[in-house]
VMD Tcl script that draws the C-alpha trace (Angstrom):
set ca {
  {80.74 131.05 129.55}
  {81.49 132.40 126.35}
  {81.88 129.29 122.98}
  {84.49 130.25 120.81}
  {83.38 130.49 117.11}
  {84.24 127.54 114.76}
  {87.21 127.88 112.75}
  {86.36 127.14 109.09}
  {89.17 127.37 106.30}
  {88.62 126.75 102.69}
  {90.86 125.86 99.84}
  {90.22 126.38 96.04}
  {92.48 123.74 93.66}
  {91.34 120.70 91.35}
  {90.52 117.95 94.28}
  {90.56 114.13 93.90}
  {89.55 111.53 96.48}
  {88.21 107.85 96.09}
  {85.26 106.11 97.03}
  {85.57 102.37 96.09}
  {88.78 100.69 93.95}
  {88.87 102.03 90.48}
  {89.93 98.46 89.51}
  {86.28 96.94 90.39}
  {84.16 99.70 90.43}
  {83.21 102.69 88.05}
  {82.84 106.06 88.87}
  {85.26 104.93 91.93}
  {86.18 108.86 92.21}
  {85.43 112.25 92.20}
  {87.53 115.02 90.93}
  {86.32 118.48 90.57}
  {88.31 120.51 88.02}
  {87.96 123.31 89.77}
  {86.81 122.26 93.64}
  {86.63 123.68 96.79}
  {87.32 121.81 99.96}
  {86.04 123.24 103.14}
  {87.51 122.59 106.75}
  {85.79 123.11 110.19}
  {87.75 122.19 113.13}
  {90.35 120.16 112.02}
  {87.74 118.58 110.07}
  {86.13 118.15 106.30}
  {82.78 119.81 106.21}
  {82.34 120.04 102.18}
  {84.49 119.09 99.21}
  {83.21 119.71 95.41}
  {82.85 122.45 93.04}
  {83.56 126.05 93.48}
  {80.80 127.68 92.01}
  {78.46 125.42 93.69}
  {80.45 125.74 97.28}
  {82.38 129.00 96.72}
  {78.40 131.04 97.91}
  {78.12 129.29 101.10}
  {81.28 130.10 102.54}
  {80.50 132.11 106.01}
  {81.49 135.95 105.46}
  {84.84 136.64 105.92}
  {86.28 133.36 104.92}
  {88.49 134.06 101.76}
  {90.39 130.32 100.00}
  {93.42 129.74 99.80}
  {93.92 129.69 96.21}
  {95.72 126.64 95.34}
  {94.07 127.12 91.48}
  {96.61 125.03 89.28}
  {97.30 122.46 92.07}
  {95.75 119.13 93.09}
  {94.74 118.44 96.59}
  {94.37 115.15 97.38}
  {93.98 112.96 100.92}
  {97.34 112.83 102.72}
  {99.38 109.31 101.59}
  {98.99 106.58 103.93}
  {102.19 104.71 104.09}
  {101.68 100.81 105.55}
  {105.01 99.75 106.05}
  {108.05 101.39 107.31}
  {110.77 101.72 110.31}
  {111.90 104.69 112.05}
  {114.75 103.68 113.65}
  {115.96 102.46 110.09}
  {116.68 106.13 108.70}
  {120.41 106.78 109.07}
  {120.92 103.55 107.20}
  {118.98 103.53 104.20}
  {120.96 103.13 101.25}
  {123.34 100.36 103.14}
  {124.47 97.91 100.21}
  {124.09 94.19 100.99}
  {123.27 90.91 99.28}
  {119.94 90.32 100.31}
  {117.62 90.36 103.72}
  {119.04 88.36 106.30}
  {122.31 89.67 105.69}
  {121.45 93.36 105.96}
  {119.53 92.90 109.22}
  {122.60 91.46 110.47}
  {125.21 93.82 109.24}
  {123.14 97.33 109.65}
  {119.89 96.96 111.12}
  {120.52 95.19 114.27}
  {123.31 97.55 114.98}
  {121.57 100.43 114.33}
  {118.67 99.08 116.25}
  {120.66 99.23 119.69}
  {120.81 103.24 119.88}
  {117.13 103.35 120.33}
  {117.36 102.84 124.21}
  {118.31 106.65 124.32}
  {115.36 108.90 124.79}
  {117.49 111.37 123.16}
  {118.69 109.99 120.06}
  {115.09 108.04 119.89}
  {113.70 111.39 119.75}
  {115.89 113.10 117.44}
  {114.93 110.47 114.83}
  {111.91 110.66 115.21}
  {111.50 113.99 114.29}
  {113.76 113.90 111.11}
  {111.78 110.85 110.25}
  {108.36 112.42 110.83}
  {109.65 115.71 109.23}
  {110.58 113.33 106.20}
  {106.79 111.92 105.91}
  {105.20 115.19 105.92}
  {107.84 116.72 103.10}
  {106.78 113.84 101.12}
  {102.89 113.99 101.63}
  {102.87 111.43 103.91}
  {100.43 112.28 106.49}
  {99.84 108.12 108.29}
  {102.23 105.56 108.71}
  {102.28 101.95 110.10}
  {106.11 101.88 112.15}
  {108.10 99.67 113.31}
  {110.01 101.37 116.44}
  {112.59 98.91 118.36}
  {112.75 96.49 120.96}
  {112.89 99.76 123.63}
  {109.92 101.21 124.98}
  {111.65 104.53 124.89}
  {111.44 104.34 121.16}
  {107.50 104.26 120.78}
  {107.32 106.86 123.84}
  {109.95 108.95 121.56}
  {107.75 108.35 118.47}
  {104.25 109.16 119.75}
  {105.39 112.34 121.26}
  {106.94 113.25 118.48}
  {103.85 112.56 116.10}
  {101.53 114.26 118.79}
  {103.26 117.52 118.57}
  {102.56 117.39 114.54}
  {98.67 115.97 115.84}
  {99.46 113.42 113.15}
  {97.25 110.03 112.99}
  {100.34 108.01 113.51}
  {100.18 104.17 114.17}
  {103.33 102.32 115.68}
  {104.86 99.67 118.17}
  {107.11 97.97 119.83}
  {109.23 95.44 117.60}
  {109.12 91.92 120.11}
  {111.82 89.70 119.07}
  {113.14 86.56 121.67}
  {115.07 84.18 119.60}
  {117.50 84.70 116.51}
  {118.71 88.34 117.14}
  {121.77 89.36 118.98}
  {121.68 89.52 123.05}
  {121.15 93.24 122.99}
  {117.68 93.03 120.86}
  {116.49 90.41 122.80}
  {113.50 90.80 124.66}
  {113.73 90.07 128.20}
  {110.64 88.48 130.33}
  {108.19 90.89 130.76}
  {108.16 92.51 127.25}
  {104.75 91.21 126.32}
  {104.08 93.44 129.51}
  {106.08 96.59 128.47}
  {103.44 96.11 125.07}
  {100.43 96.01 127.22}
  {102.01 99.13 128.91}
  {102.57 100.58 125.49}
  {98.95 100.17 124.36}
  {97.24 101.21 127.24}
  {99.49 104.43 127.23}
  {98.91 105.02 123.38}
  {96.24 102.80 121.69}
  {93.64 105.97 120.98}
  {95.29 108.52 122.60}
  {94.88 111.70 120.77}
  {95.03 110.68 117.13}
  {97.77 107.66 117.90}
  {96.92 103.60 117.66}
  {99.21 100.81 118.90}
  {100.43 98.02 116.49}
  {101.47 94.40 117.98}
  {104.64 94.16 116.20}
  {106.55 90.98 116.09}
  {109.13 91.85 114.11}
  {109.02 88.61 111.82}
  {108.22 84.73 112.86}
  {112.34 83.66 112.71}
  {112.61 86.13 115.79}
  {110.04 85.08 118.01}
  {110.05 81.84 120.13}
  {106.43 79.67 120.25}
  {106.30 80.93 123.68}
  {106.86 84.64 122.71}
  {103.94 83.58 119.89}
  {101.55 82.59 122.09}
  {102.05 85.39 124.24}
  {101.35 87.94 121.37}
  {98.31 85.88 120.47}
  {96.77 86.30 124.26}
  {97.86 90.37 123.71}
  {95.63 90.46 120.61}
  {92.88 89.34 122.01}
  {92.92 91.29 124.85}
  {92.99 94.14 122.68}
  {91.15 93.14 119.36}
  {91.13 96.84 117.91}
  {94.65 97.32 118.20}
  {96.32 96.62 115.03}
  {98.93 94.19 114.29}
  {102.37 94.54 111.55}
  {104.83 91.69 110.71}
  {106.56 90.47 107.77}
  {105.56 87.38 105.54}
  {107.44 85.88 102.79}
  {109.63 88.70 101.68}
  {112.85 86.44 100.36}
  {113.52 83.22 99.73}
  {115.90 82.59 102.27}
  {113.58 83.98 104.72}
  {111.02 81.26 103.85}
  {113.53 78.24 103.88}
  {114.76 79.30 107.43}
  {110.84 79.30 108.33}
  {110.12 76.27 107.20}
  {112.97 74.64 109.31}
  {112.05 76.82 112.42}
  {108.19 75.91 111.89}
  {108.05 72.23 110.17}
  {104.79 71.58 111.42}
  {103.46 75.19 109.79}
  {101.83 74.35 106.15}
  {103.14 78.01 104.96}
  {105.34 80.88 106.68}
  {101.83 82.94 106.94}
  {100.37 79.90 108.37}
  {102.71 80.31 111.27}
  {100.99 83.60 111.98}
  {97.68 81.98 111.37}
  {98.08 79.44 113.82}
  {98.01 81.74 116.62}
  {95.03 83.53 115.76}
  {97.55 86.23 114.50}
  {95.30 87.14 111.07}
  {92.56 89.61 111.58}
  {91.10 92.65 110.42}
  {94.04 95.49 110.94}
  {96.52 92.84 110.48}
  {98.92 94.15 108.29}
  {101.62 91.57 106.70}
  {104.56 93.41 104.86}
  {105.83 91.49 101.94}
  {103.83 88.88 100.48}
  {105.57 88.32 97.73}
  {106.34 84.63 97.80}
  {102.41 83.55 98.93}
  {100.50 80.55 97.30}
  {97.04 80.79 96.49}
  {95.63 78.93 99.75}
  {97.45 82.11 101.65}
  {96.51 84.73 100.00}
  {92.83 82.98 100.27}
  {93.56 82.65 104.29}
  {93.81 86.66 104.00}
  {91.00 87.52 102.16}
  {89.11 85.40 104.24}
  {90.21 86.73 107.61}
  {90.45 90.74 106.30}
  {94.25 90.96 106.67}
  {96.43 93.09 104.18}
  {99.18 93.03 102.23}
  {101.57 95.71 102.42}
  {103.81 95.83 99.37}
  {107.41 97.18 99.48}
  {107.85 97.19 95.65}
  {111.07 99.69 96.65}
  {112.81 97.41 99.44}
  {111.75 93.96 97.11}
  {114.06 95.73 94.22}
  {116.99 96.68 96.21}
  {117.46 93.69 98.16}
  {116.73 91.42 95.22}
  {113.48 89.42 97.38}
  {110.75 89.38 94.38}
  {107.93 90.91 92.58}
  {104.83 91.12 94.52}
  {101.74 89.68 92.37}
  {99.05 92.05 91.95}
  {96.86 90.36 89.93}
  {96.58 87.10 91.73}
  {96.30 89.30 94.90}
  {93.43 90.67 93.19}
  {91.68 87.62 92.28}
  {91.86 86.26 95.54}
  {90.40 89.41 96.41}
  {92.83 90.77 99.48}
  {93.19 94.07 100.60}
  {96.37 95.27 99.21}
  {98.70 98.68 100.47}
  {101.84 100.33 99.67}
  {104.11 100.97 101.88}
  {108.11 102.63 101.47}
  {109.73 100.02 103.95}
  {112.32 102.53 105.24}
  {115.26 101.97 105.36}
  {115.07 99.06 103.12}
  {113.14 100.91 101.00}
  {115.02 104.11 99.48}
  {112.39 106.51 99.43}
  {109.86 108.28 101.56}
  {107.99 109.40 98.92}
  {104.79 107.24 97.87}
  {104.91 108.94 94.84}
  {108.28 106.91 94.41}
  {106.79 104.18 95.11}
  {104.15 104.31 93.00}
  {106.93 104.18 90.27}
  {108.49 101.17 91.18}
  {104.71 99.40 92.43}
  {103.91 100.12 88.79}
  {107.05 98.63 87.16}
  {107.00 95.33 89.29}
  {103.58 95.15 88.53}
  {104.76 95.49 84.35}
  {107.52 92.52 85.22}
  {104.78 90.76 86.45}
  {102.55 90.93 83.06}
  {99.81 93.13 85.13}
  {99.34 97.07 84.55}
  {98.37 98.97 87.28}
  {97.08 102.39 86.62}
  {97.77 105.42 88.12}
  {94.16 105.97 89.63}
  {94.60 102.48 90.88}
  {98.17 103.61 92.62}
  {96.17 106.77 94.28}
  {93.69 104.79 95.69}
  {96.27 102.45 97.41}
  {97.95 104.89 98.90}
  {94.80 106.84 100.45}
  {91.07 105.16 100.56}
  {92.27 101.82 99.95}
  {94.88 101.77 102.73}
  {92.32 103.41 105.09}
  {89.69 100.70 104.68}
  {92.60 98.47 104.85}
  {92.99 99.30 108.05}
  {89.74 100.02 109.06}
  {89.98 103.49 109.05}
  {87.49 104.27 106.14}
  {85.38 107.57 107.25}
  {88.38 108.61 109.41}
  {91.56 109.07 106.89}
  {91.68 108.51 102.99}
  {88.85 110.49 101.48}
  {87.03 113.61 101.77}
  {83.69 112.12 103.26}
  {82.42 114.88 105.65}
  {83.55 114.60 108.88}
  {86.59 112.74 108.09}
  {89.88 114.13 109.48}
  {91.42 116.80 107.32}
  {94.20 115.46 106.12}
  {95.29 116.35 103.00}
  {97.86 117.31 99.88}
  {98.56 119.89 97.66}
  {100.73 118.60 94.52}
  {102.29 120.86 92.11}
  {102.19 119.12 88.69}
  {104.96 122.28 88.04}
  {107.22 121.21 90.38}
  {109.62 120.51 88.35}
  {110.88 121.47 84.82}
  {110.62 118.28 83.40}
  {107.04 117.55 85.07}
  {105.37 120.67 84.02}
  {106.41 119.97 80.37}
  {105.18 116.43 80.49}
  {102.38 118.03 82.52}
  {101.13 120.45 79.52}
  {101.20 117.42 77.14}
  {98.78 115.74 79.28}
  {95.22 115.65 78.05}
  {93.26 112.94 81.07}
  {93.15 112.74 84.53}
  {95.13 109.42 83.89}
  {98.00 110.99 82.27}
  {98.33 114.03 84.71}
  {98.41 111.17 87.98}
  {100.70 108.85 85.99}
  {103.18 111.88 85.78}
  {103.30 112.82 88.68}
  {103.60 109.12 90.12}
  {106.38 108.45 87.51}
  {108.60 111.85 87.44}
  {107.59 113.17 91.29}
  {109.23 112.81 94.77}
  {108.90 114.98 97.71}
  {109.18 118.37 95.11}
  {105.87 117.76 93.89}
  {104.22 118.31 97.57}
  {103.56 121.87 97.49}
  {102.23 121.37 101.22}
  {100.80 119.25 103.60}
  {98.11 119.71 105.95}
  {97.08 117.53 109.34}
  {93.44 117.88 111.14}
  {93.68 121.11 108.80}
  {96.67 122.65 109.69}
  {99.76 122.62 107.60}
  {103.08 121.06 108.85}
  {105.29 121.31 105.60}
  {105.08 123.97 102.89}
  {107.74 123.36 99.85}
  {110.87 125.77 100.64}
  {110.32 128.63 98.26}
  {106.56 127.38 96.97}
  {104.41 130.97 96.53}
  {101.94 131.75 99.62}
}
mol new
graphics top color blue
foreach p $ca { graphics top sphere $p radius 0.5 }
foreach p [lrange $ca 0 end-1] q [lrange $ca 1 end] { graphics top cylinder $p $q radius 0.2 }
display resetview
């Protein structure tokens, strides 16, 4: 039986990837000028400089020349809903409202396969225009809604991680979870959970929604399955926190709820965070559970300003996610714009190296995925970027004034959105290239 030869590819551009937090460590990065990353099956099997790597190409293998670009690792997005796209950009007057008036409502469609599916590909098709190439996802209360998203992100062969949203109490009749959804989960995870490049996420959809019983339920779920992950939201608005306190009187904090039922764990991903005391966001550091910020969503619906800096000293693991459709982008360069702006309101400064490294090494490791996605490590997955600091005409002027690394990454986190991603590849092969961007 014949083997069939290994399929290498190469790619010649200035590359950047991480390999600790530039906030704590020095020389947290490399970035070759002029690099050269080399792919083998869907793989990374060098990244550096050209002349150094350029001579040990096998014959035959010509890069694609990228020269004037920067590849990066594909964006890891933490936080963000699917069935949410047709209503981004709904106007409300804060959280609780808005779930009521749009996203419950829009929530109900997602027991058709059909229309399930059809989102799911504009969504996905979104993510990858934007550079996204992970995502943590909230689907719906339907199980045809995570079958409709995992075969969707399959086709792509995208490292996709989603679940079903369980919800029993506080939600309208048509959202509520019937007995035997903790089993529908299970059913879920055993279908999904490391299948292909797809993980499961436990996903109560926040602790108002979810009865003690339905709590308990999800706790005895996680432990069944420790390496699944698990997504909620904590402390996003102030409302929000009254109406836990009342719900859970005997909880010292709204993420102690969580904590009480063994819910906080590595690959425990909390979306929000913003109205935390120090005792929680010790609990987190101590148990290896992550903050997801939503700097986007947090402006729009008026919740808060997410504290970097104490988030930092307590030393958590902290993400960024777009929160579609609260959130009004897909791109994590947008949200990189606003992150750095609530981080300004918040008398902190986060740089732009910083913002790169939460959107790709530091959300891997955040999710335990360090040496998988996030960094050009050999043998990592091959997903990566190619951003076009010329995207634009106002970014390539601001982009020819720019005399650091620092000032290139800050423009294009400040001035780009999905224009700036020349193309996007997964397991090294592309699935987006800019309409009208050169071969």
């Amino acid at each position: 039986m014949s083997i069939a030869p290994h399929t290498v590819q190469a790619y010649r551009a200035s590359l950047l990837h991480f390999h600790a937090d530039p906030a704590f460590t020095e020389n947290a990065y490399s970035w070759h000028q002029d690099g050269l990353l080399i792919v083998e099956d869907g793989r990374i099997k060098a990244a550096g400089d050209y002349a150094a790597l350029g001579p040990t190409l096998p014959d035959g293998v010509v890069p694609h020349d990228y020269r004037g670009q920067i590849i990066t690792p594909g964006f890891i997005d933490t936080h963000l809903h699917y069935p949410q796209t047709d209503m981004i950009a709904s106007p409300s007057e804060g959280l609780l409202p808005w779930l009521e008036t749009y996203t419950f409502p829009t929530e109900r469609r997602f027991s058709d396969p059909a229309h399930a599916r059809a989102t799911a590909e504009f969504f996905l098709d979104e993510l990858t225009r934007c550079g996204t190439t992970t995502a943590v996802v909230y689907c719906t209360v339907h199980r045809e809604s995570v079958d409709a998203f995992f075969e969707a992100s399959e086709a792509r062969n995208l490292r996709m991680v989603a679940g079903k949203v369980l919800m029993d109490r506080n939600c309208p009749d048509f959202l509520r979870d019937a007995e035997g959804q903790i089993g529908e989960s299970e059913a879920l995870i055993n279908k999904w959970h490391k299948h292909n490049r797809s993980l499961y996420a436990i996903t109560p959809r926040f602790a108002p929604t979810s009865s003690t019983a339905q709590l308990g339920a999800i706790a005895e779920l996680a432990k069944a399955f420790p390496d699944t992950f698990i997504q909620t939201h904590v402390s996003e608005n102030k409302d929000e926190c009254s109406w836990v306190r009342e719900l859970f009187p005997d909880s010292r904090s709204y993420l102690g709820v969580y904590d009480g039922y063994g819910l906080m764990r590595p690959r425990a991903l909390f979306g929000h965070c913003i109205w935390l005391d120090d005792e929680d966001f010790a609990r987190m550091a101590a148990t290896g559970s992550a903050a997801s910020v939503c700097p986007t969503s947090n402006l729009f619906l008026g919740s808060g300003l997410f504290d970097f800096e104490k988030a930092d000293g307590a030393g958590v693991q902290v993400t960024l996610g777009t929160d579609v459709g609260a959130g009004t982008s897909f791109s994590m360069l947008q949200t990189m714009n606003e992150a750095y702006k609530v981080a300004r309101l918040k008398g902190s400064h986060l740089p732009a190296l910083r913002m790169f490294y939460l959107a790709t090494l530091g959300a891997a490791r955040a999710m335990d995925l360090e040496g998988t996605i996030g960094s050009f490590v050999v043998g990592a997955e091959a997903d990566f970027i190619v951003l076009d600091p010329q995207s634009t005409p106002l970014l390539a002027r601001r982009s020819s004034h720019c005399n650091t690394l620092e000032e290139q990454l800050f423009a294009l986190a400040l001035l780009g959105d999905d224009r700036a991603i020349r193309a996007t590849y997964a397991a090294g092969a592309k699935v987006h290239e800019r309409s009208g961007a050169l071969a």
